[in-house]
N, C-alpha and C positions, 0 to 999 in steps of 0.2 A: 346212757342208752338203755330203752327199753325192751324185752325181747318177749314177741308173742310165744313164737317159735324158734331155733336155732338156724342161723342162715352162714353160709360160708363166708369167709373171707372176702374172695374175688364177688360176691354175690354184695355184699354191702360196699365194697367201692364201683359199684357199676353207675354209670351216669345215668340219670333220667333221661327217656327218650322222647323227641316231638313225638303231639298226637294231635289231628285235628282236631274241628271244637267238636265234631259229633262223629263216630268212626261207622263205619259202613258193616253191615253185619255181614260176618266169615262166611256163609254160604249163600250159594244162589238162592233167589226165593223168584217166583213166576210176578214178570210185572203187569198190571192192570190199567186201562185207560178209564175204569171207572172212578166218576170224581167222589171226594171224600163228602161226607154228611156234613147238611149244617147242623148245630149245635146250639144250646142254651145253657148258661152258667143258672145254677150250680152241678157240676158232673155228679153224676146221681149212682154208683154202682149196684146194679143190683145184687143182690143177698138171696139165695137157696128159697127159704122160705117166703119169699116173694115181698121182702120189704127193699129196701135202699140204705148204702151208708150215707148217712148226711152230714157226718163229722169227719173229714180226713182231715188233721192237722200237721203242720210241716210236710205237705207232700211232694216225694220224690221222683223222678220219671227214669227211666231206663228202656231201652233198645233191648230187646234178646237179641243173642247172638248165634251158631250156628245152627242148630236144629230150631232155637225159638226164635231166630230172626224174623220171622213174619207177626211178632207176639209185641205187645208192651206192656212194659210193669207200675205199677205205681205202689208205692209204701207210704205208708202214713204212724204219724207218731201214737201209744198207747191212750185208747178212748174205747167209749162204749160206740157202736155204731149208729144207734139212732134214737128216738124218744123212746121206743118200745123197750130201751134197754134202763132209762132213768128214769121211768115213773111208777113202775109200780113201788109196794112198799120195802124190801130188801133193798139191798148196797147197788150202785150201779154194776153193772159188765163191762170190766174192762179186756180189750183186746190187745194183746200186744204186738205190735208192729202188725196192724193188717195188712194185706197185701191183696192186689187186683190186677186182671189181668185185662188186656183189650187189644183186636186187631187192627181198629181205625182211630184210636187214642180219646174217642168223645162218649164209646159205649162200654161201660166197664161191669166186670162181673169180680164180685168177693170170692177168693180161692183158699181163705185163712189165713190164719195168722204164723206169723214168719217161728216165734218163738216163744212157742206154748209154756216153756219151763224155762225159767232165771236162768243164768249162767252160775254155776256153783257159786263163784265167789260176790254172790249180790246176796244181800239183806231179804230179807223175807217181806221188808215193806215198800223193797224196790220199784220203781217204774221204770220202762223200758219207753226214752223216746229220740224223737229223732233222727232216724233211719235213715241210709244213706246206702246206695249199693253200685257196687263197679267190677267190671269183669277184665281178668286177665285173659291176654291171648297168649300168653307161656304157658301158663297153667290148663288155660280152659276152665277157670272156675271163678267161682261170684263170692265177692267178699259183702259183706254187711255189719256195717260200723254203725254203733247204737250207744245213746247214752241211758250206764246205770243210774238212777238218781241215791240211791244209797248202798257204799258195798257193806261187806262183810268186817265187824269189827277186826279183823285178821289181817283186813286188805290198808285199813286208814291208820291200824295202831293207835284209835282213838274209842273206846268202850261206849255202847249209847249214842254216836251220833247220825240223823239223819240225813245232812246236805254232803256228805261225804263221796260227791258223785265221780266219774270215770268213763272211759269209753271202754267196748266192748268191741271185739269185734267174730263173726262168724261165717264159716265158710260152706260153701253148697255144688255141687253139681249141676244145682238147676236155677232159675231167678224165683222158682216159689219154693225150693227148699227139699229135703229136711235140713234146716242149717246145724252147722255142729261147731259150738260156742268155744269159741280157746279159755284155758284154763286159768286164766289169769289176764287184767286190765291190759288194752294197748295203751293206753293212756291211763295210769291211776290217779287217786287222791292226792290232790296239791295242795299243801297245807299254805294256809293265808297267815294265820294265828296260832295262839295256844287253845286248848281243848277243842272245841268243835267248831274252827273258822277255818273250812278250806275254800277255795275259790270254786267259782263255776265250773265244770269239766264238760262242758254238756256241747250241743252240736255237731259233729262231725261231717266232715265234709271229703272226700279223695278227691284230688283232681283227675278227672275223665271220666268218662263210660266205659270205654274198653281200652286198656293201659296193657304195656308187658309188664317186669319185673319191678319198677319202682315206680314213685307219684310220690305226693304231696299230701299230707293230712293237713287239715284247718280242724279245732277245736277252740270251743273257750266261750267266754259270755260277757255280759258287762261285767262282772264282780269278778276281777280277774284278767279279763281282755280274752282277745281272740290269738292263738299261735298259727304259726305255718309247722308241719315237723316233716324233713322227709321221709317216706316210708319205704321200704321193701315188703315186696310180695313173695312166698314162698307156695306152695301146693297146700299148706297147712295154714296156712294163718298171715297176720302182716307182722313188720316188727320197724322202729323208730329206729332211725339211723342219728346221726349229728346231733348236734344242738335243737332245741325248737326255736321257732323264729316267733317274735311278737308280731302278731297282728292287729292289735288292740289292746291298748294299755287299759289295766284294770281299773273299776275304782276302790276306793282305801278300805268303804265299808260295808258291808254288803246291805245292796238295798232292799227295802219292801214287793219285791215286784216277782212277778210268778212268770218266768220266759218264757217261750215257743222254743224254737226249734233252728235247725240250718240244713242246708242242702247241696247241690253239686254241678261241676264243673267238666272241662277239657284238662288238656295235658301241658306237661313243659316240657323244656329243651333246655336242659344245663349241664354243664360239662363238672365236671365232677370238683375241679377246686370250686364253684358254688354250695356245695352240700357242707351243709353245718355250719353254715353262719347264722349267727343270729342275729336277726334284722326284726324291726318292732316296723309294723304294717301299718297298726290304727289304732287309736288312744283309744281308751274306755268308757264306760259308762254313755256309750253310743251305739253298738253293731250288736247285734246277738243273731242266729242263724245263718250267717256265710254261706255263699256259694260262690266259688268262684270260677269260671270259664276263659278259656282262650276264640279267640277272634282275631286272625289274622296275625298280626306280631304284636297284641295285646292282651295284657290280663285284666280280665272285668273282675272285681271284688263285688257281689250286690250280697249287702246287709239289711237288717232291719233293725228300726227304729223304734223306741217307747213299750208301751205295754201291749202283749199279744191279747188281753184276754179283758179287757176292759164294758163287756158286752155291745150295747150300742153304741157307744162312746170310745171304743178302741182307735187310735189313733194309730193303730202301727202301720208302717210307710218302709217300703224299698229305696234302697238310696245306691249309689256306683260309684267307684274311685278306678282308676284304670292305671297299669304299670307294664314296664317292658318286660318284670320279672314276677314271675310268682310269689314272691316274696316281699314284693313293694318296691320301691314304696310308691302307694297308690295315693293318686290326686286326683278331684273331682274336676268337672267342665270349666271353671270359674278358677281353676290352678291351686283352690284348696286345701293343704295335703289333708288326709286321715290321723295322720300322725301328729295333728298340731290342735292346740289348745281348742282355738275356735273351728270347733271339727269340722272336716270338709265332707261330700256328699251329695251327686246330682240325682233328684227324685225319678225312680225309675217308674213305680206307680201308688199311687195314694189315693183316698177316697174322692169321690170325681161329684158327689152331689143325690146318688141315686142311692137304692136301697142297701149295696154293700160298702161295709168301712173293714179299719183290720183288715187290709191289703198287706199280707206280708208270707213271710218265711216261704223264699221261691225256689225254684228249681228251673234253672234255663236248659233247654234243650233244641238239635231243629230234626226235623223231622227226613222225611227220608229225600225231600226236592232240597234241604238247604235253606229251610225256610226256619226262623227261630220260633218259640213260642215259649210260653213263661205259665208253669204249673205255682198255684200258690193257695194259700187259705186266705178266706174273708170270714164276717162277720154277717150276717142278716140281717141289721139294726130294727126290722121288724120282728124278726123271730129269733133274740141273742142269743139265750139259753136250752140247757136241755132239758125236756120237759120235766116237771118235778123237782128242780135240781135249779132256783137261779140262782144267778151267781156261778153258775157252771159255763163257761162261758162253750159254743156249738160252734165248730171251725170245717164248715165247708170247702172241699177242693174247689177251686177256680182253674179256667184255662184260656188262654189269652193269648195273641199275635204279640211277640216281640220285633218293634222295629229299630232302625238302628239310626239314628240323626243328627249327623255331622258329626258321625263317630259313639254317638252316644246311645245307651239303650233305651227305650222308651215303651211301653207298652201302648198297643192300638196309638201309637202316634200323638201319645197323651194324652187319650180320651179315656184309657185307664181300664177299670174292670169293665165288663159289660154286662148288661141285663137285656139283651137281646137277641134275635137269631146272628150265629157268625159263622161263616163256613170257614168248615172244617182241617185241619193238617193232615199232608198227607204221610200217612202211616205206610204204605206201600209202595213198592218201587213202580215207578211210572203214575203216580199220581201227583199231580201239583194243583194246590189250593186256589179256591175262587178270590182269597181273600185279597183286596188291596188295600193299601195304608191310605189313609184320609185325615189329612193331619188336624187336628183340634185348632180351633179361628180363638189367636189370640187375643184377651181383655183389651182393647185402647183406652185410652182417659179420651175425654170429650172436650167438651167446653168447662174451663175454670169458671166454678164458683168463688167469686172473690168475698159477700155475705160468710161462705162459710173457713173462708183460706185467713190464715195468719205469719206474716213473716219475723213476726215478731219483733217489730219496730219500737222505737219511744223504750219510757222505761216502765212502763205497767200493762199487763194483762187488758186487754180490748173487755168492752163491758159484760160481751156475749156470754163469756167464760164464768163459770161459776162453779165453786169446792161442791165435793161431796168430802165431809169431813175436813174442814178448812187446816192447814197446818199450819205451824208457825211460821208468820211473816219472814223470819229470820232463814227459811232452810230454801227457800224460792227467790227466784228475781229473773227481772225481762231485763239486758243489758247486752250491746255491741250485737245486735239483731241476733239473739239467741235466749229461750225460757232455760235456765237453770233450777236444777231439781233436786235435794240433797235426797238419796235412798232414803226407803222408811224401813225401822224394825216392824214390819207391820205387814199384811196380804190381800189378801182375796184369793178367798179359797173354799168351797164349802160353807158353814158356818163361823170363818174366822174373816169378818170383812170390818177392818180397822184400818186398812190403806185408804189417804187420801185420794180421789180422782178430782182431777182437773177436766171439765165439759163442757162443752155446744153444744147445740141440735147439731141433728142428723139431716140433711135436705132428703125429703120425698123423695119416691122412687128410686132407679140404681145410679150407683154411684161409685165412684174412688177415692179414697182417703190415705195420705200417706203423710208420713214423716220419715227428720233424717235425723237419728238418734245418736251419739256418742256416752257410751257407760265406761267411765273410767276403773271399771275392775282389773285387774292385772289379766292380759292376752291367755297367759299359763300360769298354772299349780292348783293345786287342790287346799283349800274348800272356800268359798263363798256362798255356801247355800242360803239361800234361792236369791241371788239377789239380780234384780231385773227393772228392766225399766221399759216402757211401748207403748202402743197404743192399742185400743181398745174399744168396740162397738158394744153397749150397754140400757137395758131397760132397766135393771136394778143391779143390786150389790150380788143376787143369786142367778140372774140371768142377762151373759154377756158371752163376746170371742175377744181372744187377747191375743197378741202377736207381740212377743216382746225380745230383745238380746238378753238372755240368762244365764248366770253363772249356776252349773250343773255339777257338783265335782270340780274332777280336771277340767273340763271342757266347759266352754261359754259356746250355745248355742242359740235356737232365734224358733221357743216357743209357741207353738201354735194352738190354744186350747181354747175350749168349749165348758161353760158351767149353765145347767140348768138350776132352776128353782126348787123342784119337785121331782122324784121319782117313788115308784114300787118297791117294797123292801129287797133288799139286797141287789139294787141296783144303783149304779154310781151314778153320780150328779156332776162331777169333772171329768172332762178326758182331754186327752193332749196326745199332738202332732209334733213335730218337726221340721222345717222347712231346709234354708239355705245357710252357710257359715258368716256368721255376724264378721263385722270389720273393725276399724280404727274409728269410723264413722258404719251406720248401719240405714239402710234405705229401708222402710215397713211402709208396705202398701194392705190394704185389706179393699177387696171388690165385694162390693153388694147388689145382688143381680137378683130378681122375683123370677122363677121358672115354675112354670106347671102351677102358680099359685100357692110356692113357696121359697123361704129366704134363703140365698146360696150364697155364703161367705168364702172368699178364695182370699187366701194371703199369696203374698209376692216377698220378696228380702232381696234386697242386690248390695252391694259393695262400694259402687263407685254411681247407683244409679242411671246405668244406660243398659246391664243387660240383667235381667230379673231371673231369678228361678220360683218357678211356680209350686207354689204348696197345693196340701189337699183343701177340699171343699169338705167345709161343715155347715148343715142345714140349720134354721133356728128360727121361733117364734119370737124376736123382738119388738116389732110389732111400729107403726110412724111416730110413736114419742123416744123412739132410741135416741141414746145421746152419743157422740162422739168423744173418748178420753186418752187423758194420759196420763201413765200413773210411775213413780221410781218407787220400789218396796223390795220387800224382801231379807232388810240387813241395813243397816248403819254403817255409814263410813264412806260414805260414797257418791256420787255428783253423777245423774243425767246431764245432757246438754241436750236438747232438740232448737234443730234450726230450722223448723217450720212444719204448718200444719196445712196443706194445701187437699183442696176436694175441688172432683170434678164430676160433670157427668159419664157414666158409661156410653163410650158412642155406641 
């Protein structure tokens, strides 16, 4: 057990109490029949000296409560606020944990940063991100849970290292502070390895807004996984009770990848022989940022997916698993668990085709009618970086209607981020929003192109088909109406394009293309890296979308990536997405649709092919000589099976 502060006896066996999904603020505030503002993403706070933050990453929402219940707060993870802060010639300005305040949730004002100076036991080269804040009604006070990225060689017992990270936590009288940091990690350095290999300590998340004496901590990332721990709340500080629970199995090695952040939730109801079990939630090297929420007699888990910070090319994606228990185990729409190899996850929101991508690290809350809505960062894929600075990737607050369909979460009803006028949440009592749900008109297939469809009859490839990089006669064959595919040690990636593809033409205009793929990699264990097999819309070796089942780590999941030909220095040329949990058999659809007078690729992934989950929308200059492909690479040892390549038209 970890202790922030010292807490009694009877105080650490007290059972966590229900708390609805959004609690009602302790004092009366004067209701208004004035309706709420509409609004345009990106929430734009203004700043003193009359500019705007444009970077809120990982941002969090909160309710004030008795005096500031008419108030709302938002935090955002350590960044500079705007270009004016990364272009001239000196270091950027970084802010730690800013903080914003607003009385109708669409108009915000910068009131400072939450935590001007480290916590004693952080490193001098520490960042401060990921903020998370929840209010006790015992107490009357605000706690704020923060990841250190490096503590103090004193804290890791390890000299010299930097990824040595830990949660924080600090406590306030008011939602903007002054906070007053405990003296020691609520969560410290977990060692992975020998010398300097500890695992992610990063995101934090408490279950609720306004909790009494106990809740729930989420922490963790890929490298490492995500926990549950229960926590007690004290006047001083929090402290870990029981065991922690796995929420996400970690992976083995830590990967290349620069994370975001996690956010927050409602409350539980467990009776006290629940506390300190330890239950594993969601395998790893899938979730990073957690927030988790109660709805009714369910818990929402929304995670986020891939890389936060990939500038234009950011693929990261909200995804949901839902359980009776705070603790799991959670499974997606499709009965997916989280907890299993071909990780499970129904898309909450993901890039929709317009100017924002890097849809992720969200914060669900509802407002004061009951109504939910979903705070979260995107990307600009016109404007990625901060000015003087790319490769710096610029993570704009968004704010969004969460609706909820056939149980599930969804934002705008699938239609996702918005770049448009949207009326407003109501922030105040006696206000309810104009907004209503307008569910996105799902893809149909049309009329089968048989010219372009193959079932793969007889025993040789139809003539249409023709190698890029032919491979050995010996590792293919058409037999018992199925193309067999022996994996390649070989890819497509960047400048490493030495995998065979198998292609058609593309037919003109929009279209659907699908296949139904079988990858014999083992369902579960760790490693196959990368080994994959799908299909794939393509004008050359450097400019295609791939949608394929991949072996990731532990988890086999159903890739959705993007490679251009060309980009500006320090800007990426691959990104990748996420969609649905691959199967025993795996359905890959990719829709090609011309909107506005440009290319929108939407993948699909089902199971059993009758009920799809929809991926995001990646844009792309392919141009009427695309070819359609399929390729097995990644690793040796291994057999595709695809039982057919069928296109249609979009009706």
């Amino acid at each position: 057990m970890t202790r922030v502060t010292p807490l009694s006896a009877v105080l650490l066996l007290a059972p966590l109490l229900a708390v609805g999904a959004a609690t009602p603020a302790t004092s009366a505030t004067a209701e208004t029949s004035e309706p709420p503002p509409t609004y345009s993403n990106p929430l734009a706070p203004t700043v003193a000296d009359g500019g705007t933050v444009d970077s809120c990453a990982d941002p969090a929402v909160l309710q004030g409560q008795g005096d500031e219940a008419g108030s709302w707060y938002l935090y955002c993870t350590t960044d500079p606020l705007n270009d004016a802060e990364t272009s001239g010639p000196g270091d950027p300005v970084f802010h730690p944990v800013p903080t914003m305040r607003s009385d109708d949730l669409v108009s915000w004002e910068y009131v400072g940063d939450a935590l001007p100076q480290r916590p004693a036991w952080a490193a001098p080269s520490a960042f401060l991100w990921a903020p998370d804040v929840v209010h006790s009604r015992t107490h009357d006070r605000y706690y704020l849970t923060y990841v250190v990225t490096d503590t103090a060689d004193a804290v890791s017992g390890e000299p010299g290292c930097t990824s040595d990270s830990a949660i924080g936590v600090a406590v306030s009288d008011s939602p903007t502070g002054p906070w007053t940091p405990s003296d020691e990690p609520l969560v410290g350095p977990r060692r992975a390895g020998p010398g300097c290999d500890f695992y992610w300590t990063y995101d934090p998340d408490v279950l609720g807004d306004s909790v009494d004496d106990t809740a729930v901590l989420y922490f963790g990332s890929y490298y490492g996984g995500v926990f549950g721990q229960h926590v007690a709340l004290t006047a001083d500080g929090i402290s870990t009770t029981g065991q922690p629970t796995r929420v996400t199995l970690g992976q083995r090695v830590e990967p290349k990848v620069d994370p975001a952040d996690l956010r927050r939730p409602t409350q539980p109801d467990l009776d006290a022989a629940e506390q300190g079990a330890a239950t594993q939630v969601s395998i790893g090297n899938r979730y990073e940022g957690t927030n988790v929420v109660r709805r009714g007699d369910w818990y929402y888990l929304f995670g986020s997916a891939t890389n936060c910070c990939a500038g234009p090319l950011t693929g990261y994606t909200v995804f949901a698993g839902r359980s009776r228990s705070p603790l799991g185990p959670f499974v997606d729409r499709e009965g997916s668990s989280l907890l299993a190899g071909r990780v499970g996850g129904t898309p909450v929101i993901s890039m929709n085709g317009n100017r924002w991508v890097g849809t992720g690290h969200s914060s669900a809350f509802r407002d004061t009618s009951g109504r939910w809505w979903l705070a979260y960062h995107a990307v600009d894929r016109d404007d990625p970086y901060f000015a003087g600075r790319p490769g710096f990737t610029k993570r704009p607050a968004l704010l969004d209607p969460l609706a909820w369909v056939d149980g599930w979460p969804s934002v705008r009803s699938g239609r996702w981020a918005s770049d448009e006028p949207v009326p407003g949440p109501a922030a105040q009592p006696g206000q309810v929003s104009a907004y209503r749900p307008d569910p996105v008109d799902p893809d149909r297939t049309g009329r089968l192109l048989p010219a372009y469809s193959d079932e793969f009859g007889g025993e040789r490839l139809a003539d249409r088909w023709t190698w890029v990089r032919r491979p050995d006669p010996a590792t293919y064959r058409v037999a018992g109406g199925r193309f067999r595919f022996a994996t390649q040690a070989a890819d497509l990636y960047v400048d490493s394009n030495t995998a065979s593809v198998l292609t058609e033409p593309a037919p003109t205009g929009d279209y659907v293309v699908q296949t139904k793929v079988s990858l014999d990699v083992p369902a579960e264990g760790c490693c196959h890296n990368y080994v994959q097999a799908g299909l794939v819309v393509r004008r050359s070796d450097d400019a295609f979308v791939k949608l394929g089942h991949a072996s990731i780590w532990e988890t086999r999941q159903t890739e959705w990536a993007k490679e251009v030909p060309a980009a500006p220095p320090s800007f990426p040329r691959y990104g990748n997405s996420v969609v649905g949990a691959p199967g025993d058999e795996t359905w890959l659809r990719i829709v090609r649709r011309t909107r506005d007078g440009a290319e929108h690729y939407t993948a699909y992934t089902s199971q059993g092919g009758r009920r799809w989950v929809r991926g995001g929308v990646w844009t792309h200059e392919l141009g009427p000589g695309a070819r359609i492909g399929l390729v097995s690479m990644g690793g040796a040892g291994f057999t595709a099976t695809f039982d057919h390549v069928r296109v249609w038209r979009l009706e």
